[in-house]
Phi, psi and omega in degrees: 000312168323315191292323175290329184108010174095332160341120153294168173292032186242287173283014144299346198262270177008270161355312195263344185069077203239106164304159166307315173279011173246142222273159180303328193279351184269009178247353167294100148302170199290343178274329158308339178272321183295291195312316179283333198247005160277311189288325186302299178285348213256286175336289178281003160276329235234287126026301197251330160319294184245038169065048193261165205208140158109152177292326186273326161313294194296281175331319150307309162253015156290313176259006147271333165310310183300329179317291190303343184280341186306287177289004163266355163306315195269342189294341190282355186070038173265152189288108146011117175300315193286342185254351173302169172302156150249152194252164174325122176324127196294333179301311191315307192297281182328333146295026155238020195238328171306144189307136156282162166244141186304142194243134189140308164319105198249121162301136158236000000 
């Protein structure tokens, strides 16, 4: 949420015009994918630094750590994770990389 601007995953789907059944990372381009796995590794480094312990404790510096990636985005003038594009399903791209099949055509 830190990363978002206070968004939940409801309102990231929202936001993206996103179905419920689609999951958020496969729809993340690589500057939304870089940003989530900076704030994820940042976190869990920070986690383990200082011993932090407990769920609500653990929750907290996720979003605060995501709050600061927010703002060195913005302070670099970059675009807001909630305002990137979305991009194609990485499932979608993969069926378009698949062979077609002919129909009639049996393998032997």
């Amino acid at each position: 949420m830190g990363l978002y601007g206070g968004l939940d995953a409801k309102g990231i789907h929202r936001r993206k015009g996103l179905k419920k059944t689609e999951n958020i990372l496969d729809h993340m381009g690589s500057t939304e994918l870089a940003a989530n796995l900076f704030r994820a590794t940042q976190t869990e480094e920070k986690l383990k630094r200082e011993n932090i312990k407990g769920k609500q404790k653990a929750n907290q510096t996720h979003f605060e750590v995501g709050k600061k990636v927010r703002k060195t985005i913005q302070e670099l003038g970059g675009t807001m994770p909630e305002n990137l594009p979305v991009a194609d399903s990485i499932k979608k791209l993969d069926k378009k990389d698949e062979p077609k099949k002919i129909a009639g055509k049996k393998k032997k």
